[in-house]
C-alpha positions in Angstrom: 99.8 120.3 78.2 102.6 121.0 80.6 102.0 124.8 80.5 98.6 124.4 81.4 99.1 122.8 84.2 99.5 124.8 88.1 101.2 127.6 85.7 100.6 130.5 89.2 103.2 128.0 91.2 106.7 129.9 91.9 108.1 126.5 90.6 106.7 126.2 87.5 106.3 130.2 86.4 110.4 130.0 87.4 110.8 126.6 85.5 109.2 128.3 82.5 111.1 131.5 82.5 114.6 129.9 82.9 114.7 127.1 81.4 114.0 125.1 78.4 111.4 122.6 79.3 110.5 120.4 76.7 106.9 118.8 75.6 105.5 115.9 77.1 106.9 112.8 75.2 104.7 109.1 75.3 106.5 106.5 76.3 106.7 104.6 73.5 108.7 107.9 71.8 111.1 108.4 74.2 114.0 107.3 72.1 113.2 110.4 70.3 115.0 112.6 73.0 118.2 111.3 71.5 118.2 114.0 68.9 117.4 116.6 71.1 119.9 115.4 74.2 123.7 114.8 74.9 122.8 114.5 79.2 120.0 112.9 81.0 119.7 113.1 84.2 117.9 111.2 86.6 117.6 112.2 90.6 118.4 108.6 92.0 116.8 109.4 95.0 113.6 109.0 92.9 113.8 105.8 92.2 113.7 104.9 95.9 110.0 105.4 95.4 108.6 101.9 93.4 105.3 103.6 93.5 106.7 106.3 91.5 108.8 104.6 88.9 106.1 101.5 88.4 104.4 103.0 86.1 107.1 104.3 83.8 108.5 100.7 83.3 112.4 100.5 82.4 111.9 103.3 80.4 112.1 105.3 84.0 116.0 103.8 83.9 116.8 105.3 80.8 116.9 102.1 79.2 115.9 104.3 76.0 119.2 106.4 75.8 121.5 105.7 73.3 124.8 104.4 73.8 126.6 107.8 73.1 124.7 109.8 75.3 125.5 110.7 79.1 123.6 109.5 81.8 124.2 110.8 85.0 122.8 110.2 88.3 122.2 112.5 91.1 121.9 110.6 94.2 120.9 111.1 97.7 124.4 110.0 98.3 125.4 113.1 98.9 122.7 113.8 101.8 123.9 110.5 103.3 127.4 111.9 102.8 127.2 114.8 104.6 125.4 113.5 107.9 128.2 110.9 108.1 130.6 113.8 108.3 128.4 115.6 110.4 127.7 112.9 112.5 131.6 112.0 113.1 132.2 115.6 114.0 129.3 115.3 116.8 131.0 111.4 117.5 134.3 113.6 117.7 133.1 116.3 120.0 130.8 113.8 122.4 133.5 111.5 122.9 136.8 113.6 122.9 135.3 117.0 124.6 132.2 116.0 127.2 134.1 116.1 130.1 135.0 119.9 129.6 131.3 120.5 128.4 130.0 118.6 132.0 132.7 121.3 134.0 131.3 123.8 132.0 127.2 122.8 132.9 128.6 122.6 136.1 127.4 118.9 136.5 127.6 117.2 140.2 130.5 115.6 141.3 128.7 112.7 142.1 127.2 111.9 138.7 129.9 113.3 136.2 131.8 110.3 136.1 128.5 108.7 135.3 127.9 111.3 132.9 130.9 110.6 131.0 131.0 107.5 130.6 127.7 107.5 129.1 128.4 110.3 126.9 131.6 108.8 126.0 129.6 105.4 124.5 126.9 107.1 122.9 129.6 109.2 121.5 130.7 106.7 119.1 127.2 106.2 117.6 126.3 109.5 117.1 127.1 108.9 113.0 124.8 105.8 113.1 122.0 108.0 114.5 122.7 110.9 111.8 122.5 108.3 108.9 120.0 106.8 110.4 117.6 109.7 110.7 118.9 110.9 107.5 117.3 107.6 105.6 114.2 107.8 107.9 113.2 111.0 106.6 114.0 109.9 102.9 111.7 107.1 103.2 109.2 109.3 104.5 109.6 111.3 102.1 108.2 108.0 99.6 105.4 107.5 102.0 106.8 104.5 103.6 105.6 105.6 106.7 104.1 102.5 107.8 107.9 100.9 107.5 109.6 103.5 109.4 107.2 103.4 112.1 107.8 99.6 112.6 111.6 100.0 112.3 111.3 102.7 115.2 109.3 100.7 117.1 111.0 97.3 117.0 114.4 99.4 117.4 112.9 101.1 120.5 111.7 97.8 122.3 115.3 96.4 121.8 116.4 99.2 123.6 114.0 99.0 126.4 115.2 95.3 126.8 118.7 95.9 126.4 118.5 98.6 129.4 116.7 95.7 131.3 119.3 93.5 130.5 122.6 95.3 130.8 121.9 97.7 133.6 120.9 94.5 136.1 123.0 92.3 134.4 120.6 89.3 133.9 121.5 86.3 131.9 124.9 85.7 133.3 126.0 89.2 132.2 127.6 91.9 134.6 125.7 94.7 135.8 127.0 97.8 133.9 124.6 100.5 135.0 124.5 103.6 133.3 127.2 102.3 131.0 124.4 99.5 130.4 121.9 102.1 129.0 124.9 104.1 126.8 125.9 100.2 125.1 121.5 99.1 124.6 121.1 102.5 122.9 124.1 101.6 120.5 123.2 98.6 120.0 119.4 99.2 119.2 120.6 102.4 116.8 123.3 100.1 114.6 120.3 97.3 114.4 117.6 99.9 113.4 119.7 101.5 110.5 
């Protein structure tokens, strides 16, 4: 059944020529793979998606392997892993080198104090903004659109509120100005992630 199946994809004709891909197994048999299997392995990332795994039941947890048999997990850890270090090495560069990056752009005098300070602030969230787009995108990925949409909104209107609020200084707070705008987008970025 499987080799009938989109055979002309590049995937599959690859799939096929380089690896052992066994037959389709019914759910109910799926303890069978035991005699045929030391590993399973199951892309965590995939079970993210409910829609997806529903139908398979706890069977789609390996709930079927046997006690003597690996399971291993490959997890979208490691994607969240490597825009945190990404994301501290921007943090790193924003917040210890702007000022030398301003002189370089050739900013105004009048505005690069401005400048840095609000690159300096945003600085620090830069990693929050990494993961942040980095789970986006994975729940895309599981058509949860209509969730990440709303998160972006709400997280956007905060923003918008917070700029109201800090750069005035209403409610008894001070005025910070553009240091005002720097501290609402931090804020808005750790409550949307």
């Amino acid at each position: 059944e499987y080799e009938n199946q989109n055979t002309k994809t590049h995937p599959v004709k690859f799939g096929m020529e380089h690896y052992h891909v066994s037959p389709v197994v019914p759910l109910e048999d799926l303890e069978s793979l035991n005699d045929h299997a030391d590993i399973f392995l199951l892309g965590s990332d995939q079970l993210w998606n409910y829609w997806l795994s529903r139908p398979y039941g706890q069977a789609y947890y390996l709930q079927f392997v046997a006690d003597n048999k690996k399971k291993i997990a490959e997890t979208c850890v490691s994607s969240v892993f490597m825009l945190i270090l990404l994301g501290l090495l921007a943090s790193i560069i924003l917040v210890g080198l702007h000022r030398p990056v301003f002189l370089l752009m050739k900013i105004p005098q009048d505005i690069l104090e401005d400048a840095c300070s609000y690159m300096f602030i945003i600085g620090f969230c830069v990693v929050v903004q990494a993961v942040y787009i980095g789970f986006g995108a994975m729940l895309r990925a599981y058509g949860m659109n209509k969730e990440i949409t709303v998160i972006s909104f709400i997280m956007n209107i905060l923003n918008i509120v917070g700029n109201g609020i800090l750069i005035y200084g209403m409610f008894g707070l001070p005025a910070l100005g553009i240091k005002g705008v720097a501290i609402s987008t931090n804020i808005s970025k750790c409550i949307g992630l």
